[in-house]
C-alpha positions as CSV (number, residue, x, y, z in Angstrom):
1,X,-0.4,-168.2,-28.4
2,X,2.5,-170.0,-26.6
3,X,4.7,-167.3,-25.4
4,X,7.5,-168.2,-22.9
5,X,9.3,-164.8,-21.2
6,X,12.4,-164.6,-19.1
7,X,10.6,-163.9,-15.5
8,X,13.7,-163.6,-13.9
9,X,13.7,-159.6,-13.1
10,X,10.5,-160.1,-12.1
11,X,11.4,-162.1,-8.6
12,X,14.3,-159.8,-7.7
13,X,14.3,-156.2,-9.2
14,X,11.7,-154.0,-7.5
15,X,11.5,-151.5,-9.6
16,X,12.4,-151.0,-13.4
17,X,12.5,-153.8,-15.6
18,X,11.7,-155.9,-12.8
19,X,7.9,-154.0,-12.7
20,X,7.8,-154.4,-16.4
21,X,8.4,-158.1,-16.3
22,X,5.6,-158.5,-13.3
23,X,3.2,-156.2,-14.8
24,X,3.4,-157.3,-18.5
25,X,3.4,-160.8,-17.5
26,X,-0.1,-160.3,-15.6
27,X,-1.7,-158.9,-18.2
28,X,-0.7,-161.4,-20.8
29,X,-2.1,-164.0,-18.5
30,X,-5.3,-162.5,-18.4
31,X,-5.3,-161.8,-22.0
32,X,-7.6,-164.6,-24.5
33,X,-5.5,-167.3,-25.6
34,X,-2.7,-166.9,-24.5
35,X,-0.8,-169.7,-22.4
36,X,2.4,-168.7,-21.1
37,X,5.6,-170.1,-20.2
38,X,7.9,-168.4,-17.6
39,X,11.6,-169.0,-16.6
40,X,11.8,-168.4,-13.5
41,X,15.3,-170.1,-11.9
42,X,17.3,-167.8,-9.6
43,X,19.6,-168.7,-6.6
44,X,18.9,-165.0,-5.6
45,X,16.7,-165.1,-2.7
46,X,13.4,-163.5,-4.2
47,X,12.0,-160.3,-3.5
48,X,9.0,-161.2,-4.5
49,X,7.0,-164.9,-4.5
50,X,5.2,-166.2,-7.4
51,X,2.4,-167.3,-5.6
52,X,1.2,-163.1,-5.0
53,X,1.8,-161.9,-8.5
54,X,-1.3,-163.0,-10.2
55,X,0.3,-165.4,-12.6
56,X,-1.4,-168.8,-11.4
57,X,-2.7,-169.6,-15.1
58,X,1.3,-169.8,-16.4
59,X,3.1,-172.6,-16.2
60,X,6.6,-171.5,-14.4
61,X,9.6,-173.3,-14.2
62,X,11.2,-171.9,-10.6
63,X,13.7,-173.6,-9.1
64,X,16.6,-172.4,-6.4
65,X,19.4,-172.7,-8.9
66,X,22.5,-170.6,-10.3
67,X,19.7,-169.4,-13.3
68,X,23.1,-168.9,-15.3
69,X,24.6,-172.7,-14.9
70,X,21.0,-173.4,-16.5
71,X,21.0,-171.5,-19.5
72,X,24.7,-172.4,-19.7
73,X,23.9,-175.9,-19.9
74,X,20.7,-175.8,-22.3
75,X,23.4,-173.5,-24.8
76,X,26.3,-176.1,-24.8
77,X,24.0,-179.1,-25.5
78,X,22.3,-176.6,-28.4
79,X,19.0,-177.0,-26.6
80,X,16.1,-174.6,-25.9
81,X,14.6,-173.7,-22.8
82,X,11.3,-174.8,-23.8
83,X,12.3,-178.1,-23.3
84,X,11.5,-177.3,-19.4
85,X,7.9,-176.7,-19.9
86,X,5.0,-179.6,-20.8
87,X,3.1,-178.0,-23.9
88,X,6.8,-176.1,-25.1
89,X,6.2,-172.9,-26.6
90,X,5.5,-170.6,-29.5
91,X,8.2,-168.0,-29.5
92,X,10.8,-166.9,-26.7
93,X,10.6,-163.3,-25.1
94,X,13.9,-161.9,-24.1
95,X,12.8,-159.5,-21.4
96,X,16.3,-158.1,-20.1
97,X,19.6,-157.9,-21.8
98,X,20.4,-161.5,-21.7
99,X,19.3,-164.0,-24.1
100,X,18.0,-167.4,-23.0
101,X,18.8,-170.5,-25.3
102,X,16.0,-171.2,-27.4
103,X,15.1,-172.9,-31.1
104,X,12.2,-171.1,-31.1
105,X,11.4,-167.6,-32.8
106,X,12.7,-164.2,-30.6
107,X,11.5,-161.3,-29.6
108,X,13.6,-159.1,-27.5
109,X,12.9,-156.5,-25.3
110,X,15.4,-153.2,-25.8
111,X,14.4,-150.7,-22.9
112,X,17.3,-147.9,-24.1
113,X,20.5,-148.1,-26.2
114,X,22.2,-145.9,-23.5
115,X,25.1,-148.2,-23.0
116,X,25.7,-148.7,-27.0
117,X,29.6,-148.2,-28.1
118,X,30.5,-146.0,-24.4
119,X,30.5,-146.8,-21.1
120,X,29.6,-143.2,-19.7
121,X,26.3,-144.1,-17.4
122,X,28.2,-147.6,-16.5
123,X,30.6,-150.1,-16.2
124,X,33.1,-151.1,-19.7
125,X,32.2,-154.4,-18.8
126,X,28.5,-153.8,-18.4
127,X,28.1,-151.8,-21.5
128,X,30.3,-154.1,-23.8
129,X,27.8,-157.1,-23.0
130,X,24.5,-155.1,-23.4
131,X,26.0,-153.9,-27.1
132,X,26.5,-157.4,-27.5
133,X,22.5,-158.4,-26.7
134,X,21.2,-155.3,-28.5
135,X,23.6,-156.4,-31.8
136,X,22.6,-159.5,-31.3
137,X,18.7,-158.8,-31.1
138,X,18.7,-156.4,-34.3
139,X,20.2,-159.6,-36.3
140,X,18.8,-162.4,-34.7
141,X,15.2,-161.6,-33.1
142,X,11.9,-161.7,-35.3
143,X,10.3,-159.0,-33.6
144,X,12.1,-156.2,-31.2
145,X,10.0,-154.6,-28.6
146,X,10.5,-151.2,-27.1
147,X,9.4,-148.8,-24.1
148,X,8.6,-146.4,-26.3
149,X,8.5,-144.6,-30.1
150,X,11.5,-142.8,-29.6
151,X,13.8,-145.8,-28.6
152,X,11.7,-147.8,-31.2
153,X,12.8,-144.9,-34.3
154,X,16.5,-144.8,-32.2
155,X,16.7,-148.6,-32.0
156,X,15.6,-148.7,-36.0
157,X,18.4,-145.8,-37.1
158,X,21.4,-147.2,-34.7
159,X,20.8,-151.2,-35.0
160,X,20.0,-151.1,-39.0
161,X,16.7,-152.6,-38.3
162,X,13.4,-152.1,-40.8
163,X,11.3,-150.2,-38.7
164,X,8.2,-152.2,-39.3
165,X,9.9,-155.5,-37.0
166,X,10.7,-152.5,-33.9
167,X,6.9,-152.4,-32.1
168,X,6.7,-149.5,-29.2
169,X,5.0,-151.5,-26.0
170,X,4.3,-148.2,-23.6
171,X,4.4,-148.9,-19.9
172,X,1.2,-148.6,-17.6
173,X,0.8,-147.4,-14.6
174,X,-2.5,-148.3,-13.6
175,X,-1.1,-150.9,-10.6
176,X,-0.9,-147.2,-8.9
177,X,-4.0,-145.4,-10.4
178,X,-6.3,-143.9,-8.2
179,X,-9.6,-144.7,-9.6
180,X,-11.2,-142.2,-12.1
181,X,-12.7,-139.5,-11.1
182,X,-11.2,-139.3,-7.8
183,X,-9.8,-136.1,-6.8
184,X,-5.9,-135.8,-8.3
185,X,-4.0,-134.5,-5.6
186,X,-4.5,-133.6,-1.7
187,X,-3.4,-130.3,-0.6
188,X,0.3,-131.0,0.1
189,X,0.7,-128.2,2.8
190,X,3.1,-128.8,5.2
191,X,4.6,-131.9,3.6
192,X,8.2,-130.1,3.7
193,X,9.9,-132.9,1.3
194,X,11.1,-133.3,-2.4
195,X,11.5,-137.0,-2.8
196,X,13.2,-139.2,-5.8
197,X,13.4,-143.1,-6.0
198,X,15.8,-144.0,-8.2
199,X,19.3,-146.1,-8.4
200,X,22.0,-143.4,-7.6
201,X,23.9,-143.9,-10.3
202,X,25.6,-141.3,-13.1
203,X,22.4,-141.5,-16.0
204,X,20.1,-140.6,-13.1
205,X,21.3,-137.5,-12.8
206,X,20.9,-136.7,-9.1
207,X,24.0,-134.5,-8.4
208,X,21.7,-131.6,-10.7
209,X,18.8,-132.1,-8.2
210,X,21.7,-131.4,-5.1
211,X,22.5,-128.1,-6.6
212,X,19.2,-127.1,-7.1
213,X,18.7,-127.9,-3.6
214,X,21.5,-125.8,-2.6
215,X,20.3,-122.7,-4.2
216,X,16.4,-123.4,-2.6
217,X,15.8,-120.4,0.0
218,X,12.7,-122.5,1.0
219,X,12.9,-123.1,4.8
220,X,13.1,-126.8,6.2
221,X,12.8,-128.2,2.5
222,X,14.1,-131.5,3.1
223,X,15.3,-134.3,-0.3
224,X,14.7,-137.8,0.3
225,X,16.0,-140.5,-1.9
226,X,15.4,-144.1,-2.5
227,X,17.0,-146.0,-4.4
228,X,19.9,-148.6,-4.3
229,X,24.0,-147.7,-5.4
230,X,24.7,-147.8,-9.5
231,X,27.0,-147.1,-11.7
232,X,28.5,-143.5,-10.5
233,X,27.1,-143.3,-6.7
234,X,30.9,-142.8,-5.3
235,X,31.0,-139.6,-7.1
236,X,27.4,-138.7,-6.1
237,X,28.1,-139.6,-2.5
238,X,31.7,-137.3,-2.8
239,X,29.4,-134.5,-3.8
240,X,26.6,-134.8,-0.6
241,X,30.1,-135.4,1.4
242,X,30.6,-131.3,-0.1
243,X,27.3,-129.9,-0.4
244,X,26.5,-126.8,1.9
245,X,23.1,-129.1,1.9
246,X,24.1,-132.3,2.9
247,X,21.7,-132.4,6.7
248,X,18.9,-131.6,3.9
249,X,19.1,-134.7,2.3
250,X,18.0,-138.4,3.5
251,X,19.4,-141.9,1.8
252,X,17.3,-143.8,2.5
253,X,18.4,-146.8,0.8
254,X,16.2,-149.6,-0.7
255,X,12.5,-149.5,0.5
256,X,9.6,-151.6,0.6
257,X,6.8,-151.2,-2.1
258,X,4.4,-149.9,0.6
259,X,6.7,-147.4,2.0
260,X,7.8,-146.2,-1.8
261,X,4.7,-145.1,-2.3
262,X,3.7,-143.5,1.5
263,X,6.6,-141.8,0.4
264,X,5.4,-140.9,-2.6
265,X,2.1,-139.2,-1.3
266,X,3.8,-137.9,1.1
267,X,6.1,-135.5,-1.0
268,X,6.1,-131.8,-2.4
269,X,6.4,-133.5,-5.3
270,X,8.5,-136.5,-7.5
271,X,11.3,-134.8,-8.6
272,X,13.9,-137.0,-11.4
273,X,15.7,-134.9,-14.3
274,X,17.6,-138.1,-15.9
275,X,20.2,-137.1,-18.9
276,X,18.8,-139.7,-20.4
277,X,15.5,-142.4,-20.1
278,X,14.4,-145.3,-22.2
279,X,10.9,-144.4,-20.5
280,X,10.4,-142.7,-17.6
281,X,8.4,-144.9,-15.3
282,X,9.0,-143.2,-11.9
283,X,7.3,-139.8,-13.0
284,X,4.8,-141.2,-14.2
285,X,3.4,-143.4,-11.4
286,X,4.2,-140.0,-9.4
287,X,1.6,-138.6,-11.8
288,X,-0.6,-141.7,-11.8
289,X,-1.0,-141.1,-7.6
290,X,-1.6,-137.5,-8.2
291,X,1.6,-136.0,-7.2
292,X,3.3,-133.6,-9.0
293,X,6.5,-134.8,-11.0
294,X,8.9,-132.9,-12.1
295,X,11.4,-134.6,-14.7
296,X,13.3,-134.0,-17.8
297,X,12.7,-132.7,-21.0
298,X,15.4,-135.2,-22.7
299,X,13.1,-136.4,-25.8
300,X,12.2,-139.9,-24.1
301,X,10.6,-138.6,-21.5
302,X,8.7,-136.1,-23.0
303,X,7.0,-138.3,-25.1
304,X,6.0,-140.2,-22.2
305,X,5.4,-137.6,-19.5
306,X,4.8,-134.3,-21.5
307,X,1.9,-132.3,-20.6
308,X,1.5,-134.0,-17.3
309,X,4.6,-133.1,-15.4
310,X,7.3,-129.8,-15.5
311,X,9.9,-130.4,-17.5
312,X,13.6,-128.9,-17.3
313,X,16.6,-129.1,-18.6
314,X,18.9,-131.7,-17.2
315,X,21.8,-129.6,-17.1
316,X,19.9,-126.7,-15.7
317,X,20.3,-126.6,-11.3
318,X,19.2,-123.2,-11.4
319,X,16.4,-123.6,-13.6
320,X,15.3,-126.7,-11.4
321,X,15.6,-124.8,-8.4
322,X,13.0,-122.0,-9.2
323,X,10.4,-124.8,-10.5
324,X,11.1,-126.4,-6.8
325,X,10.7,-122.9,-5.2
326,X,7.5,-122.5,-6.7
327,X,5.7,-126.0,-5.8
328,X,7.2,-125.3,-2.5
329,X,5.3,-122.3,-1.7
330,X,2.2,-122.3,-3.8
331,X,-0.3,-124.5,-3.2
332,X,-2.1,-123.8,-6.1
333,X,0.6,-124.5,-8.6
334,X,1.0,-127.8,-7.3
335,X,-2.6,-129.2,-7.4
336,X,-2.7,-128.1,-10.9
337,X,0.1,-129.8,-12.1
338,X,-0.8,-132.9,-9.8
339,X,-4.4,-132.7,-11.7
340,X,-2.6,-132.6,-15.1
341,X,-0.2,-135.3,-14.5
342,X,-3.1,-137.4,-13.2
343,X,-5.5,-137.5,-16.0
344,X,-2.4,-137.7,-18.4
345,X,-1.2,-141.0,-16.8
346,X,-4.8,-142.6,-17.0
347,X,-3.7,-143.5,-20.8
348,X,-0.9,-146.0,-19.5
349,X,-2.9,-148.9,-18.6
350,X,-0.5,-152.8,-18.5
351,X,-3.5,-153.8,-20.6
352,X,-1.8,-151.4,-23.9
353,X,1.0,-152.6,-23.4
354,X,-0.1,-156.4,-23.4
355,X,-2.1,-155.3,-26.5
356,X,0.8,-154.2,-28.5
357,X,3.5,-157.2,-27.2
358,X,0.3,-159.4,-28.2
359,X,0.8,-157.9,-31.9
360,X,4.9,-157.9,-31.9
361,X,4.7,-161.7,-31.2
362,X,2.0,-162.3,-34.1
363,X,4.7,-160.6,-35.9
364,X,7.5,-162.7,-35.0
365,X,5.2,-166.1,-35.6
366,X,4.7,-164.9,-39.0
């Protein structure tokens, strides 16, 4: 098995797709047979360097070049990027919402159809050229991969696509596990902080968590967020400029991987109520650490975190507010739920999901 991925996100998003790229990647490369290919040009300067990701068995092509003038050249002269790699390739893995050039068979990677036919979490611009991708995929691609079964059944109903050729890949989380057995949770007294790491941006949903914040009576309660501008932040940043609870909160901007999660440990508890997911990753490594989470119950999401982590409605501050109040002041409540969340997260190892891409690409090669 020859596949070659887009690595790109890998390099330069920290978080998100970026961790799916990096994570999936290194367990494909440990996986049996397999001999991978990954495209790796950016002019971006990299957040992250090959060399530490645990991909030293792949054969990379990573150059300090516009990664767009290369694709763009490959496509004109109807070439495919496995022309760069010695030993080409056996299919072509479109990780992110762009499609490389290839001759080879596709499978693409559709994280959420949240953009499809509106531009209400972002940019017209934005959501016009994911539509395109997503269009694109559901005609073109052999195989389509998925975060989860309910973007898989959404991606099958929306797109016109047999279900059969849509294969749900869950996410892991066991780069943050603690090991098994170990106990799930500290006693978080006296950590006075709610914390969320997330882009601010409309889909996010973090102007519910400041009104719930507003009607805490919790003393010295602080919210701390990390998490780069999106899509949305100028009306989220109007609203702090408002809130009665503005010296409550922290931006804290983009943070390092090592400070995400001390931050992480060191909270009350992960607190994210998106109005809409295509997985829910954050929670869930909040769970795999053995802190509670509190996220929403918008369907996505509680496939992927239900039963481990409190669920409320997105649209709900004052209903968010009195599941805060609680893990605030009991103890109790919040080593249960951090026990619950932890033992539910031991199910998402990288491993599954390098297991299920593994059978989406025998798919496509047949």
């Amino acid at each position: 098995m020859k596949p070659l991925l887009d690595y790109r996100p890998a390099l330069v998003n920290g978080q998100g797709i970026g961790r799916y790229v990096r994570e999936l990647t290194r367990a494909l490369v440990a996986s049996p047979g397999v001999d991978a290919a990954l495209f790796a040009p950016t002019w971006a300067q990299p957040s992250f360097e090959i060399a530490d990701l645990g991909v030293d068995h792949a054969r990379v092509f990573r150059r300090r070049v516009p990664s767009k003038a290369v694709t763009r050249s490959f496509g004109a002269l109807g070439l495919g990027v496995e022309r760069l790699f010695r030993g080409g390739a056996s299919l072509c893995h479109h990780t992110q919402y762009r499609r490389l050039p290839t001759r080879l068979p596709e499978v693409a990677m559709i994280h959420d159809l949240v953009f499809l036919d509106t531009d209400r979490f972002m940019a017209s611009k934005t959501a016009e050229r994911m539509s395109a991708f997503a269009r694109f995929a559901a005609s073109h691609a052999a195989a389509i991969t998925t975060p989860s079964e309910t973007v898989a059944d959404e991606v099958a109903e929306r797109l016109d696509v047999p279900r059969e050729r849509v294969f749900a890949t869950p996410l892991g989380v066991d780069h943050l596990s603690l090991p098994q057995g170990a106990a799930a949770a500290e006693d978080q007294e006296g950590a006075r902080y709610f914390f969320t790491a997330a882009r601010v941006e409309t889909r996010k949903n973090l102007t519910l968590v400041l009104r719930a914040l507003e009607e805490l009576d919790v003393p010295e309660v602080r919210w701390k967020i990390a998490g780069i501008p999106g899509d949305g932040a100028e009306a989220f940043d109007e609203a702090l400029r408002r809130s009665p609870a503005r010296d409550r909160v922290d931006r804290l901007g983009h943070v390092s991987e090592a400070k995400l999660k001390s931050l992480v440990l060191g909270a009350i508890a992960f607190v994210l109520v998106p109005l809409d997911e295509g997985f829910g990753l954050a929670p869930l490594e909040a769970m795999a650490l053995g802190v509670p989470a509190v996220t929403s119950c918008v369907p996505v999401v509680t496939e992927v975190c239900g039963g481990g982590a409190r669920l409320v409605d997105p649209h709900d501050p004052e209903g968010l507010a009195s599941v805060l109040r609680e893990l605030a002041s009991d103890p109790s409540a919040r080593a249960s739920l951090a026990a619950k969340g932890h033992e539910h997260a031991l199910a998402f190892t990288w491993q599954r999901t390098a297991k299920r891409t593994l059978n989406a690409y025998r798919y496509a090669l047949r």
